[in-house]
N, C-alpha and C positions, 0 to 999 in steps of 0.2 A: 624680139630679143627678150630674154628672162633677166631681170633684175638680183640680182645675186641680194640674197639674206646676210646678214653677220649675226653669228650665233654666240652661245658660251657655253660650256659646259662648266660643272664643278665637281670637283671631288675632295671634299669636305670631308677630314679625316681629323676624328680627335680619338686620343688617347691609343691608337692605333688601330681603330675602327673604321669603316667605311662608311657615312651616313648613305643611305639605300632610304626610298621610300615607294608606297603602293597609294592609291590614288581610293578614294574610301567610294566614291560613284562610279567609277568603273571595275569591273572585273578584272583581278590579276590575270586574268586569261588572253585576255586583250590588251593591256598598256603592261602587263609584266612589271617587274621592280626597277627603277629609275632612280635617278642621280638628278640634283638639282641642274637648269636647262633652261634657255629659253633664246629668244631675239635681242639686240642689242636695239635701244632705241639709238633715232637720228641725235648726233652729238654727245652721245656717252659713250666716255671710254671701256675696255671692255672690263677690268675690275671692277667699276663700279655697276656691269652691269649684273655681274658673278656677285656680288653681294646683295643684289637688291634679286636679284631672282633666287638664291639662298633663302633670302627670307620670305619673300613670297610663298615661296613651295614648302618651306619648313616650318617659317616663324624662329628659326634659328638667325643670331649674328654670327659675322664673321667679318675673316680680312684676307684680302690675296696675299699668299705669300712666296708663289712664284707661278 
């Protein structure tokens, strides 16, 4: 049986922009432009985990706001 993942995405919009980002070790050819992402650890809810992989991937803050 496969353990199901809980994931998050973000879409982190300021000023009416999309933040988008490219990975500086891999080749956009391969991972392409991406949107902050990742695993939800055990016992975090999932905004906090949308802010803390926000900043992970960007070094940007932020806050859920729906």
């Amino acid at each position: 049986m496969v353990t199901p993942v809980r994931k998050v995405v973000c879409y982190a919009v300021q000023q009416g922009h999309l933040l988008v980002f490219t990975h500086k070790d891999v080749p956009l050819e391969i991972t392409g432009v991406q949107v902050p992402a990742g695993t939800i650890r055990p016992g975090e809810e999932a905004a906090a985990a949308a802010v803390r992989e926000l900043h992970e991937e960007t070094g940007r803050s932020g806050r859920v706001l729906r």
